[in-house]
NUNUVO-599898 format. One record per residue (C-alpha): z negated, y negated, x negated; residue in three letters. Coordinates in steps of 0.2 Angstrom, whole numbers, padded with zeros to 4 digits. Each point is the difference from the previous one (the first is absolute). Layout:
<sites>
+-------+-------+-------+------+
:     Z :     Y :     X : type :
+-------+-------+-------+------+
:     Z :     Y :     X :  Ala :
...
+-------+-------+-------+------+
</sites>
This chain:
<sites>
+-------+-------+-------+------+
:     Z :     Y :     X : type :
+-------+-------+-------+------+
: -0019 : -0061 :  0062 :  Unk :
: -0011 :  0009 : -0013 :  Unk :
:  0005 :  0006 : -0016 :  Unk :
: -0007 :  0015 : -0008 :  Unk :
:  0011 :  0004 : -0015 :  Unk :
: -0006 : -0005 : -0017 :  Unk :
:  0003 : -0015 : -0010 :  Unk :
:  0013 : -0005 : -0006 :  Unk :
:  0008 :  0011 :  0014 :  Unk :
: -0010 : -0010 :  0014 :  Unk :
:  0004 : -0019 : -0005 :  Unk :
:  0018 :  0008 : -0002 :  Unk :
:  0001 :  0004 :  0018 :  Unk :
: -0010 : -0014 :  0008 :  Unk :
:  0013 : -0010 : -0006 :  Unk :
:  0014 :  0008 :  0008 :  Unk :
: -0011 : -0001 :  0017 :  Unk :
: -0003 : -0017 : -0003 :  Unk :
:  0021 : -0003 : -0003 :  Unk :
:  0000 :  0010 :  0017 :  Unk :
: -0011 : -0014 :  0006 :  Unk :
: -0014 :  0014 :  0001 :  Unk :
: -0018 : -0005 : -0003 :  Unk :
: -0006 :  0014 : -0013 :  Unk :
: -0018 :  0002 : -0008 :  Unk :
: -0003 :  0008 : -0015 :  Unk :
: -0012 :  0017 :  0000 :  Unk :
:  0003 :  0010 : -0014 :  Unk :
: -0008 :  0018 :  0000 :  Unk :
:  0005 :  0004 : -0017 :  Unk :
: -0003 : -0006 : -0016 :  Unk :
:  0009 :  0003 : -0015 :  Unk :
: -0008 :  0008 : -0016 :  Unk :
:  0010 :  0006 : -0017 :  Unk :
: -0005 :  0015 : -0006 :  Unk :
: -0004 :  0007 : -0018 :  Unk :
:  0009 :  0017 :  0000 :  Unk :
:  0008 :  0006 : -0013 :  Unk :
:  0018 : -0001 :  0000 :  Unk :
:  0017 :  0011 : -0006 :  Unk :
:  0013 : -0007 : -0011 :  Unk :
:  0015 : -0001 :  0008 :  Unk :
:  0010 :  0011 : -0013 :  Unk :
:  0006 :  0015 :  0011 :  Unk :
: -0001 : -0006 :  0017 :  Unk :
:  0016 : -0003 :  0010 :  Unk :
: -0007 : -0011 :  0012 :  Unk :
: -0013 : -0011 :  0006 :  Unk :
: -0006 :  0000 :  0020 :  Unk :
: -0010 : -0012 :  0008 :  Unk :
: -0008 :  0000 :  0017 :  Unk :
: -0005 : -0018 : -0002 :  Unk :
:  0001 : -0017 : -0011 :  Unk :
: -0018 :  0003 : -0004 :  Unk :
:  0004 :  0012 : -0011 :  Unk :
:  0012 : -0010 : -0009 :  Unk :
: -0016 : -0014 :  0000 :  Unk :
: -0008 :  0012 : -0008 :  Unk :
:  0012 :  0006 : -0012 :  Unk :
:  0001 : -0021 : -0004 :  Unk :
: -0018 : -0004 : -0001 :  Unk :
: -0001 :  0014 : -0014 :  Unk :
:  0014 : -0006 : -0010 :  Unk :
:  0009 :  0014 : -0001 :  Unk :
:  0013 : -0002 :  0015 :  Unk :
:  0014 : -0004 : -0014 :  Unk :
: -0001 :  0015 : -0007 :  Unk :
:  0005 :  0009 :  0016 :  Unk :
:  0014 : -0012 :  0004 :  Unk :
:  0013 :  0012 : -0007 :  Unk :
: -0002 :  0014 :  0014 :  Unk :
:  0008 :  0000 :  0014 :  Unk :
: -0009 : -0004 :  0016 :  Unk :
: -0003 :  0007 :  0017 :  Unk :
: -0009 : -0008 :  0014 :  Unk :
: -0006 :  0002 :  0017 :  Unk :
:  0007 : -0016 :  0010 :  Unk :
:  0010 : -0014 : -0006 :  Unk :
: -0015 : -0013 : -0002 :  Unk :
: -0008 :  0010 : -0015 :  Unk :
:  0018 :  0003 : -0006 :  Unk :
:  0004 : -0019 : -0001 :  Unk :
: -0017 : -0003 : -0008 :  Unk :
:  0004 :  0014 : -0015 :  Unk :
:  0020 : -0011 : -0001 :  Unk :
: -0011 : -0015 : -0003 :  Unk :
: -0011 :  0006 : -0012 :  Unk :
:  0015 :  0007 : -0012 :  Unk :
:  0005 :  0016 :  0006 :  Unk :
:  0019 :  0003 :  0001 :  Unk :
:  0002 :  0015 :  0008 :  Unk :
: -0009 :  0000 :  0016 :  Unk :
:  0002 :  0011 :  0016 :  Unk :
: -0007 : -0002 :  0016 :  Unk :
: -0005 :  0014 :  0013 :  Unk :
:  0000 : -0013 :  0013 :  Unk :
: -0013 :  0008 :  0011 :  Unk :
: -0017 :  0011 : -0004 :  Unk :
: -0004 :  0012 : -0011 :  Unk :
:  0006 :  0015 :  0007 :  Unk :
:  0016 : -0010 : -0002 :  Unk :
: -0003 : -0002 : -0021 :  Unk :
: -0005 :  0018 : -0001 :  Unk :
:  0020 :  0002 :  0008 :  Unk :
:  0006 : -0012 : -0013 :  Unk :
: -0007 :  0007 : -0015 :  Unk :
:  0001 :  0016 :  0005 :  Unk :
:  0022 :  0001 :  0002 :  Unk :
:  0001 : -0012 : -0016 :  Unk :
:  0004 :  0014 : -0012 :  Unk :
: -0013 : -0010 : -0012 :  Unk :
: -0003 :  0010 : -0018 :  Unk :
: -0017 : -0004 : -0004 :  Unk :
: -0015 : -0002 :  0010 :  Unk :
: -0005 : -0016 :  0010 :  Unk :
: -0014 : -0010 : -0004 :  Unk :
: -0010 : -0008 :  0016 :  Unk :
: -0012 : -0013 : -0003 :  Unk :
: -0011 :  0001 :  0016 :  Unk :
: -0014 : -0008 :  0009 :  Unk :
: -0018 :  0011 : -0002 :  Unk :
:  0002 :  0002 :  0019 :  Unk :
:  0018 :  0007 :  0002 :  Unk :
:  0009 :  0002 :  0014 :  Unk :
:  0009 :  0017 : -0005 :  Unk :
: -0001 :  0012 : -0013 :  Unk :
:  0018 : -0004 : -0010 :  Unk :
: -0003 :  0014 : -0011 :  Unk :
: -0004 :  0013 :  0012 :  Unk :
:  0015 : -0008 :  0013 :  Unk :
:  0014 :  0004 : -0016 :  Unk :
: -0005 :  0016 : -0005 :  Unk :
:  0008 :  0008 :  0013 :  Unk :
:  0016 : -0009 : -0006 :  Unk :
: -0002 :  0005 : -0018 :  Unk :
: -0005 : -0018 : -0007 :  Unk :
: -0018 : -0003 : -0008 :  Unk :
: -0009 : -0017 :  0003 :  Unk :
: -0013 : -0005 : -0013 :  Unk :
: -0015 : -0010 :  0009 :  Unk :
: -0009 : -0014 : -0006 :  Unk :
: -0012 : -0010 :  0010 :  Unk :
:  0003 : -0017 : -0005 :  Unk :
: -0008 : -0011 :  0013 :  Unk :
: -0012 :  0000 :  0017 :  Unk :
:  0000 : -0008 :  0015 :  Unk :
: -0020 : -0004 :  0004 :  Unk :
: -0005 : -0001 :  0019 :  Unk :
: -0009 : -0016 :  0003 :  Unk :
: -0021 :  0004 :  0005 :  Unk :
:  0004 : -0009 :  0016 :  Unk :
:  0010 : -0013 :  0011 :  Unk :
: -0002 : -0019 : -0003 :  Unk :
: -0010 : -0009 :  0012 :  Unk :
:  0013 : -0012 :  0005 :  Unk :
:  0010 :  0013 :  0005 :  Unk :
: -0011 :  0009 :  0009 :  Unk :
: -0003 : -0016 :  0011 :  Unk :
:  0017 :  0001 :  0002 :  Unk :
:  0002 :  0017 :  0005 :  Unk :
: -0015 :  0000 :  0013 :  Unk :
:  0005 : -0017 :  0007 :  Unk :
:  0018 :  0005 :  0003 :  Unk :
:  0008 : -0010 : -0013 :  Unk :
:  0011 :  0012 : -0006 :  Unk :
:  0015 :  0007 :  0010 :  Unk :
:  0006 :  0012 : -0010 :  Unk :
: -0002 :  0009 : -0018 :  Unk :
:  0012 :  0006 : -0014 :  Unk :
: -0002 :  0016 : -0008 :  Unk :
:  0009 :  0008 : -0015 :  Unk :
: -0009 :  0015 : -0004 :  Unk :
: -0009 :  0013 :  0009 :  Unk :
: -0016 : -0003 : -0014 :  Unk :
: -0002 : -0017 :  0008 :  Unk :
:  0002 :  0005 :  0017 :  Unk :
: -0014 :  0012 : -0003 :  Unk :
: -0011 : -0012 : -0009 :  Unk :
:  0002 : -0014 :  0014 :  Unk :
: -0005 :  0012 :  0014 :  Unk :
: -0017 :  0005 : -0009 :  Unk :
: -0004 : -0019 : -0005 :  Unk :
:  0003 : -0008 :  0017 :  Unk :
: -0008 :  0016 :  0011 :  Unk :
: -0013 : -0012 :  0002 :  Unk :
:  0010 : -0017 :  0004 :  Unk :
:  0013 :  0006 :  0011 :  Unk :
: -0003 :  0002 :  0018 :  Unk :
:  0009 :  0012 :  0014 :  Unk :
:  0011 : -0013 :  0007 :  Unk :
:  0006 : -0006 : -0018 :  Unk :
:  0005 :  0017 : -0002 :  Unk :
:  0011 :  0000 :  0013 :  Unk :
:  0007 : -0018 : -0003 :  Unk :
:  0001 : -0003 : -0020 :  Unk :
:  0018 :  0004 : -0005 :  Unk :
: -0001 :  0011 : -0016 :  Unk :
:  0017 :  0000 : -0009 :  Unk :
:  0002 :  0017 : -0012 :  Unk :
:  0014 :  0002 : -0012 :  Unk :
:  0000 :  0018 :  0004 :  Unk :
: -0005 :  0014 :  0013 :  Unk :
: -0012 :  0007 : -0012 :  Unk :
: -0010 : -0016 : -0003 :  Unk :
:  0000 : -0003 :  0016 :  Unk :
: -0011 :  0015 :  0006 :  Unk :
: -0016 : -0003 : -0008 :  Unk :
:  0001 : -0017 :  0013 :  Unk :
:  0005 :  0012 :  0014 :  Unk :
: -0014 :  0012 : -0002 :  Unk :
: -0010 : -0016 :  0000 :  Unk :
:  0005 : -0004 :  0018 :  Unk :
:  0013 : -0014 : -0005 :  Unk :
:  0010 : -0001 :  0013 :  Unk :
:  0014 : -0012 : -0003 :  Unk :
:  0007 :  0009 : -0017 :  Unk :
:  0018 : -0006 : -0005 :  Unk :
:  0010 :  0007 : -0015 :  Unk :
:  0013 : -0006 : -0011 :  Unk :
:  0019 :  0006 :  0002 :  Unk :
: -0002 :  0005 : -0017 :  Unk :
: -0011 : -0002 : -0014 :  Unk :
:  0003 : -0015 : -0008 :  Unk :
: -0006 : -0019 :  0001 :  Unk :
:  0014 : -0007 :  0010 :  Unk :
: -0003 :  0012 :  0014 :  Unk :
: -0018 : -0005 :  0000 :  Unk :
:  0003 : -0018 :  0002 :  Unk :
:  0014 :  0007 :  0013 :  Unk :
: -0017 :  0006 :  0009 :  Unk :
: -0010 : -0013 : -0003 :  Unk :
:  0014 : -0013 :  0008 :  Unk :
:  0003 :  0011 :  0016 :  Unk :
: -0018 :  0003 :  0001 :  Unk :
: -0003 : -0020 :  0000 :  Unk :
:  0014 : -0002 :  0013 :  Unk :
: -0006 :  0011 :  0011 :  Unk :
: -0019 : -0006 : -0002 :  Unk :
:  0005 : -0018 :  0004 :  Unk :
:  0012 :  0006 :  0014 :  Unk :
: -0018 :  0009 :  0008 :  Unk :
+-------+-------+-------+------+
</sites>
C-alpha cells in the first residue's frame, strides 16, 4: 500500500501497516515548511485551536510555543490533541471528528475572549468566518505550508504502471487532488478499476471518483485507527480474491 500523507505522518502510519503485517511505501505529497508571519501575543485570547500538529511544529520551530502554553486548547481530532498534551499543554479538548465539528466545540464553549488559530497557508475552512455566526472571533495566522511535490518518484511510478501497488491511503482531499493530476499519465484504465484507494472521508474521496476510481473505500470515521481498519479489510479481501 501507498502512503501519501506527509512526513512524519507517513512513517507514523507505514508502521502501523507494517504491525498489520501490511507492506506500505512511503510517497509523501506534502512537504512541510514554517512560515515567517507575524504573530499575536497570547494576552486576551481565551483559547487556542488547532486543525493540525503542524501548527504546533510551527509554533515550536519559532520558539515561541511556551508562551501559548497557558491557553486553553481546542482541536480537531484526537491525534493533534495528544500531540498538544505532549508538548506541555494542560488543558486540551478534542472535537474528535472534522472541522465542522471544532466550529460546534468552540462555538457552545461560552469562551470570553477570542480564539487564536494558527493555521496552514492552505486551510481547510475559514474558522473566523465559521464562528461569527456564533458570536466568537478567530484571529488567523498562517504559521506554516504544506508544498505539493513537482512530481511522483520514479520508483513509484514503476510501481504504479507495473501493478505493484494494491491499494493507496489517503488523508486529505489536497493530496487526492494532487495524486490524480501527477499520475494522469501513469495510470492505465484497468488500474483504475482495480487499485484500491482508501479515503478518510467522503470529501476526499471525490476528486478520486471524478477521476474514474472505481474501487473508493472510506473510513467509519475520521480517525487513524479506522483507516488501518480499512486498510486490514481491504488486504483481507484482496488476498481472499
Amino acid at each position: 500500500m501507498l502512503v501519501t500523507r506527509p512526513e512524519p505522518e507517513a512513517s507514523e502510519t507505514a508502521a502501523r501497516l507494517a504491525a498489520l503485517d501490511i507492506e506500505a511505501a512511503l510517497c509523501p505529497l506534502l512537504t512541510y515548511q514554517t512560515l515567517p508571519t507575524s504573530l499575536p501575543e497570547p494576552t486576551g485570547f481565551a483559547a487556542l485551536a488547532l486543525t493540525s500538529s503542524n501548527a504546533l511544529r510551527a509554533l515550536d520551530e519559532r520558539g515561541v510555543l511556551a508562551s501559548y502554553a497557558g491557553l486553553p486548547v481546542y482541536t480537531v481530532g484526537d491525534r493533534t490533541a495528544a500531540r498538544a498534551r505532549d508538548m506541555g499543554f494542560a488543558r486540551v479538548r478534542s472535537a474528535s471528528g472534522n472541522f465542522a465539528d471544532l466550529v460546534e466545540l468552540l462555538a457552545h464553549e461560552k469562551l470570553t475572549g477570542p480564539v487564536f488559530y494558527p493555521a496552514g497557508r492552505e486551510q481547510s475552512g475559514d474558522l473566523a468566518k465559521s464562528l461569527s455566526s456564533f458570536g466568537v472571533m478567530a484571529i488567523t495566522a498562517n504559521v506554516y505550508a504544506m508544498n505539493p511535490v513537482a512530481e511522483l518518484p520514479a520508483q513509484i511510478v514503476g510501481e504504479l504502471e507495473d501493478g505493484s501497488v494494491d491499494a493507496i491511503l489517503f488523508y486529505s482531499r489536497r493530496t487526492a487532488e494532487i495524486f490524480t493530476a501527477l499520475s494522469e499519465n501513469h495510470l492505465s484504465r484497468l488500474s483504475r478499476l482495480e487499485l484500491g484507494m482508501l479515503c478518510l472521508s467522503e470529501s476526499i474521496a471525490e476528486p478520486l471518483i471524478d477521476a474514474h476510481f472505481v474501487r473508493v473505500g472510506l473510513a467509519d470515521y475520521p480517525s487513524e485507527e479506522a483507516m488501518m481498519s480499512l486498510a486490514l479489510s481491504f488486504s483481507r479481501d484482496h488476498t481472499a480474491s
